[in-house]
C-alpha positions in Angstrom: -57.2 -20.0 28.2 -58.6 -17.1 26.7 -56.6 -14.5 28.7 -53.5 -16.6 27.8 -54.2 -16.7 23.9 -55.0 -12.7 24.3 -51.9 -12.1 26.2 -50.0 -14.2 23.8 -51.5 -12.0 20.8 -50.3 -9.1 22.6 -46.7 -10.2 22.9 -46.9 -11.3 19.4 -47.7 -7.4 18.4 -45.1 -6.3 20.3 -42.6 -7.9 19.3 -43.8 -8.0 15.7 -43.8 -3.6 16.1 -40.6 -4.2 17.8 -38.8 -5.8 14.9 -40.4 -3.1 12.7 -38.6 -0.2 14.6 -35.5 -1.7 14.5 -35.5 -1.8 10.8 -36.3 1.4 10.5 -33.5 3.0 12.4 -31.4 0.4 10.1 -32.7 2.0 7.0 -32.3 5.6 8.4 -29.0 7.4 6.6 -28.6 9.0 10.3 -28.1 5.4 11.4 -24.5 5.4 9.6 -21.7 5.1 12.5 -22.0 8.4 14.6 -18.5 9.9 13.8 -17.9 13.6 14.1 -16.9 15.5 11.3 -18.2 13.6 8.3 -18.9 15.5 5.3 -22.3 14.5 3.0 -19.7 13.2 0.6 -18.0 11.2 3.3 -21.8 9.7 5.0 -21.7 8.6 1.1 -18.9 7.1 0.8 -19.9 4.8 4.1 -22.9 3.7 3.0 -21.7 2.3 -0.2 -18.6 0.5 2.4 -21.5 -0.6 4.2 -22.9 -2.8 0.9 -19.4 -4.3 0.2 -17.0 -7.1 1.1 -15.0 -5.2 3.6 -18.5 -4.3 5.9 -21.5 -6.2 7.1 -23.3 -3.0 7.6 -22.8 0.4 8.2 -23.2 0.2 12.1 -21.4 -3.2 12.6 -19.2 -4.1 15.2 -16.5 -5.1 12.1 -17.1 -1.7 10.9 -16.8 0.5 14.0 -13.5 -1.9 14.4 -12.0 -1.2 10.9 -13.0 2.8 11.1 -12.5 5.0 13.9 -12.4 8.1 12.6 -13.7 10.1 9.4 -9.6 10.0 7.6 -10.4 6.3 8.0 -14.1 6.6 6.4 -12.1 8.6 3.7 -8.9 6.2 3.7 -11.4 3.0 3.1 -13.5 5.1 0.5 -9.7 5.5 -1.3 -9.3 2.0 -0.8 -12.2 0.2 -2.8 -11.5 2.7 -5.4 -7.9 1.7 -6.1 -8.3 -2.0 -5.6 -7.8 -5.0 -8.0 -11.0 -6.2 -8.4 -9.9 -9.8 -8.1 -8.0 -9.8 -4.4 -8.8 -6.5 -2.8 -4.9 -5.7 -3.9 -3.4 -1.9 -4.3 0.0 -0.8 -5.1 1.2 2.3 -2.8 3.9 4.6 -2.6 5.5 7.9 -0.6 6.3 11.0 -1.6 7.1 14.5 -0.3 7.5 17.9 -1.7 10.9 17.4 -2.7 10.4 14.3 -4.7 6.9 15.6 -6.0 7.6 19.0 -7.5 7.1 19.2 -11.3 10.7 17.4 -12.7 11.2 15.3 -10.4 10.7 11.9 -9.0 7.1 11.1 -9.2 7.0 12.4 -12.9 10.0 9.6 -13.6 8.2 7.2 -11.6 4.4 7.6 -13.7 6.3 8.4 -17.0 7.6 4.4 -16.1 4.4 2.8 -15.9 3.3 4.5 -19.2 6.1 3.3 -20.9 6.2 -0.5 -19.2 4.8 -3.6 -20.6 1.3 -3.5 -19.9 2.0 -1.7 -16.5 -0.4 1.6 -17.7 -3.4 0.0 -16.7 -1.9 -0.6 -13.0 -2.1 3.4 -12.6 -6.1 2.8 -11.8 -4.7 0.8 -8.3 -2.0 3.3 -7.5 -2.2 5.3 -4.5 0.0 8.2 -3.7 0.6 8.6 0.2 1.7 12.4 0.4 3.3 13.7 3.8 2.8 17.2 3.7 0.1 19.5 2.1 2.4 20.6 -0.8 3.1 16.9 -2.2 -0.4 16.1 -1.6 -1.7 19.1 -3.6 0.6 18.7 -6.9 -0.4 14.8 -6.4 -4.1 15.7 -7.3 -2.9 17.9 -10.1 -2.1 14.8 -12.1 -3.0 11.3 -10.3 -6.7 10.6 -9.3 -6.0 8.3 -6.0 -3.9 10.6 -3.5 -4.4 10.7 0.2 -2.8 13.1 2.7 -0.9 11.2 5.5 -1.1 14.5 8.4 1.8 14.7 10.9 0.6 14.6 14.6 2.3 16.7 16.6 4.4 17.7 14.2 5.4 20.6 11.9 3.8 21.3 8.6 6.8 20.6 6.5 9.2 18.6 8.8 8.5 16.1 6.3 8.5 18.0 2.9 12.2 18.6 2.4 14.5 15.9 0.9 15.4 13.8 4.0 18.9 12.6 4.9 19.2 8.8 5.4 19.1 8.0 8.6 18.5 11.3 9.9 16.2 11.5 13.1 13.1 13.2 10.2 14.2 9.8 8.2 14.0 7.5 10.6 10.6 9.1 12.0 9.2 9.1 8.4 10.3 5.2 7.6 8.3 4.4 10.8 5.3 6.3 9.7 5.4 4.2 6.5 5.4 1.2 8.3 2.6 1.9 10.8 0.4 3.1 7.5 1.1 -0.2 5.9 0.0 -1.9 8.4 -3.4 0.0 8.9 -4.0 -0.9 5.1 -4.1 -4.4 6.4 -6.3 -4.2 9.3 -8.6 -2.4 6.8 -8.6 -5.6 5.1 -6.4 -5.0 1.7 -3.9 -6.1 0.4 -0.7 -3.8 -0.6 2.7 -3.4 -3.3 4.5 -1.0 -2.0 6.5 0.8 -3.9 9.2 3.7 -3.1 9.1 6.7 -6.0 12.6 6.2 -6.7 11.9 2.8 -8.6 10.6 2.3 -12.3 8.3 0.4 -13.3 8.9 -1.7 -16.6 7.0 -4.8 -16.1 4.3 -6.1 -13.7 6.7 -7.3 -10.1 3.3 -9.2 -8.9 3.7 -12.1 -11.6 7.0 -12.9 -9.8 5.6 -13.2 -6.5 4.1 -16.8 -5.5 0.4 -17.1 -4.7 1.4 -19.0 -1.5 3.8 -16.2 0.3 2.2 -13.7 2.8 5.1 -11.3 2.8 7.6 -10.6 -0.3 10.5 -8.6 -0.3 13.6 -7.1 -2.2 17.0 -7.6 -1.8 19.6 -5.5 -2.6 21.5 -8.6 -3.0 20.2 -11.8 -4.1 22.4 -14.6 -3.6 21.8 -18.4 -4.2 18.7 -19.7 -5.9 16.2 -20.2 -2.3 13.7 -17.1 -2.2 12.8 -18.3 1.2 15.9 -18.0 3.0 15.7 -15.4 5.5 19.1 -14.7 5.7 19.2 -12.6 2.4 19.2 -9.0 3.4 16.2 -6.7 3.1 15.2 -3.2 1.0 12.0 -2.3 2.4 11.8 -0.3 -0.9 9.4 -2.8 -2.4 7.0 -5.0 -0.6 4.0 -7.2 -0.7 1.8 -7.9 2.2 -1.0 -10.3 1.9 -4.1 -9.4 4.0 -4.4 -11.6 6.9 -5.0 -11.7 10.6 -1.4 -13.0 11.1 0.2 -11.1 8.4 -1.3 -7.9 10.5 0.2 -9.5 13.7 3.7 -9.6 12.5 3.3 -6.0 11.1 2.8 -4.7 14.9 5.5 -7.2 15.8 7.8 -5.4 13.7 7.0 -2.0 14.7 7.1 -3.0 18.4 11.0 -4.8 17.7 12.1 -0.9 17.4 12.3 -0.6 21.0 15.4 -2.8 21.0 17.3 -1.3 18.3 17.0 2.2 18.6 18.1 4.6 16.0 17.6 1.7 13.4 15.3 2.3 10.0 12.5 -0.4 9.2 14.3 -2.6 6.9 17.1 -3.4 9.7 14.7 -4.0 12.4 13.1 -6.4 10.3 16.1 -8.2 9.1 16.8 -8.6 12.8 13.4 -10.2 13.9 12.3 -11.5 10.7 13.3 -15.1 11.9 11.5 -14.8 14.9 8.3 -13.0 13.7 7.7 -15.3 11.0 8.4 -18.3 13.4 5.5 -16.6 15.6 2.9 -15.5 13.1 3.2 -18.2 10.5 4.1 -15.5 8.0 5.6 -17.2 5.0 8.5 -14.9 3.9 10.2 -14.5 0.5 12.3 -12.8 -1.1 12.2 -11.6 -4.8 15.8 -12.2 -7.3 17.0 -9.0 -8.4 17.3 -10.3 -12.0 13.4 -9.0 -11.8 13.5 -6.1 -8.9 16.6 -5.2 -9.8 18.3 -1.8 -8.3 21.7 -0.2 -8.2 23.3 -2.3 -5.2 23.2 -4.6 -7.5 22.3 -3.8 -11.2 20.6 -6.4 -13.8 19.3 -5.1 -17.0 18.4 -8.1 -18.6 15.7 -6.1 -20.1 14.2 -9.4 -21.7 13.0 -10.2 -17.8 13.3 -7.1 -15.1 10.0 -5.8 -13.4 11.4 -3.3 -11.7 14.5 -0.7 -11.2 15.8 1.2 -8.2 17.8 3.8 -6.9 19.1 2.1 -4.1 22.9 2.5 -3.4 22.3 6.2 -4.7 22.5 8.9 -2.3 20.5 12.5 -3.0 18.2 13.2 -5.3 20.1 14.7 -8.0 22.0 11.0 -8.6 18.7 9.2 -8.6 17.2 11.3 -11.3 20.1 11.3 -13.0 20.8 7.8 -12.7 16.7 6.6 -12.9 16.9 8.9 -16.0 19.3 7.0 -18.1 18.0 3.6 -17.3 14.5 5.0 -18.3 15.8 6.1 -22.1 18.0 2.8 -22.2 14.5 0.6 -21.6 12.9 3.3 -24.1 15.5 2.4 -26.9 15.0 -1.0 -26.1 11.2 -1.2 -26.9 12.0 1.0 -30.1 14.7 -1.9 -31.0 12.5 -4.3 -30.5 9.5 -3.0 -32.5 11.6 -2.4 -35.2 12.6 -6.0 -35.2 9.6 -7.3 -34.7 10.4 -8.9 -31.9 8.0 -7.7 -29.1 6.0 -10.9 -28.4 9.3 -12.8 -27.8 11.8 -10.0 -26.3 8.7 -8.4 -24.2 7.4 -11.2 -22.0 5.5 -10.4 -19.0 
């Protein structure tokens, strides 16, 4: 009995000593997943991931699944930054050289949230996607929350010019989009995305429902059903709810490219919408262009639009010149309205 108490003592010390190693290699900051090329900052960075929602801890399996490389430490760092506090929600858009360069598009597009209804404060949960070095370098220059989207295999500035629609540098660019939007969701957020050549007047989120997983624009809204899937896309603005089947139909999307070659995002999706959503559960709707309205088909009830875009415009000269005008016609509207004394009324958000 003796022997069989002592050798019980023992095995109680070991695995007591045991349990003591193991939360010392926890505790070590060298413990932090083992990926190459992470900077101090970066090592950081993780270990504060590692203490939030999104992680269980710094080595977890969830973790090594989310991040597998230090753009994605750096990406999910960007992330918890930008978000809404409340649902893990950030607003996102595209640029490149051309529509970044001091005069053009992204000034229009941030000189439209300052001058919004209460849409300033949405700059804190903006992030700028830039797809060459140039963009991404004046996007530092005057925006906090810019991350550089690097071209694999691929030239430096293939992407930086103005692009042609539809052209094969278009087409290779929409795609990228897509596949980034759907790594936002696998990270476990929740995304508006925005193109630059829309302004922002009002808040678009208060006119999508709580209960839909994926929420579109139109670029022509017809009957009074946002559900019906046979209105016709404009990937231009979209909200994706994080989800595990929201994330499914994503790669279901990208994967419905194969049989429609030569096609951009937004008609790929109109043609498997019905059957992805029938797949994934995905609840699909679609938002009234009396609040994201655009120039396929212009509303400027200023009283109730969200949002303004330069769809049906081709080249970047028409949208500024176009987006320009609509900018100083909300401008005189505000200044009408203030001096009326109307702002509580005419303004509602």
């Amino acid at each position: 009995m003796r022997g069989f108490l002592d050798s019980r003592g023992f095995l109680s010390f070991l695995l007591g000593a045991a349990a003591a190693a193991a939360c010392i290699v926890l505790l070590q900051p060298s413990a932090l997943c083992p990926f190459d090329g992470l900077t101090p900052a970066d090592r950081q960075e993780l270990a504060i991931l590692s203490n939030t929602t999104h992680a269980a801890g710094p080595c977890s399996k969830k973790l090594h699944m989310a991040a597998t490389s230090p753009d994605d430490v750096r990406l999910l760092g960007l992330l918890r930054r930008a978000s809404m506090d409340d649902d893990n929600t950030i607003i996102m858009t595209f640029t490149n050289k051309a529509w970044t360069a001091p005069g053009s598009l992204m000034d229009l597009f941030l000189e439209s949230f300052r001058v919004g209804v209460r849409t300033e404060p949405l700059l804190k949960h903006l992030v700028i996607v830039a797809v060459d070095g140039k963009a991404y370098a004046r996007c530092t220059q005057v925006h906090p929350f810019c991350y550089h989207l690097r071209a694999r295999g691929a030239g430096v500035d293939d992407y930086a010019s103005e692009q042609s629609f539809m052209s094969k540098s278009y087409l290779d660019l929409m795609w990228r989009r897509n596949r980034f939007q759907a790594r936002v969701l696998q990270l476990g957020y929740s995304f508006v995305f925005t193109d630059m050549d829309i302004l922002w007047l009002r808040n678009p989120l208060l006119r999508v429902p709580v209960g839909a997983d994926l929420a579109m624009s139109a670029d022509y809204f017809y009957g009074d059903n946002p559900y019906d899937l046979n209105k016709t896309a404009n990937g231009g603005f979209v909200y994706a709810k994080a989800s595990a089947r929201t994330a499914a139909f994503y790669d279901g999307w990208y994967e419905a490219r194969r049989e429609h070659p030569g096609k951009n995002e937004q008609d790929v999706f109109d043609q498997a919408k019905h059957a992805l959503a029938a797949r994934h559960g995905v609840r699909v709707q679609f938002v009234d262009t009396a609040y994201l309205s655009g120039f396929c088909e212009l509303r400027k009830d200023f009283h109730v639009v969200c949002t303004v875009h330069g769809n049906c415009l081709f080249g970047l000269k028409d949208k500024l010149q176009k987006l320009t005008q609509v900018l100083d016609e909300w401008k005189q509207f505000r200044a009408d309205a203030a001096r009326m004394g109307s702002n509580t009324t005419a303004l509602t958000d």
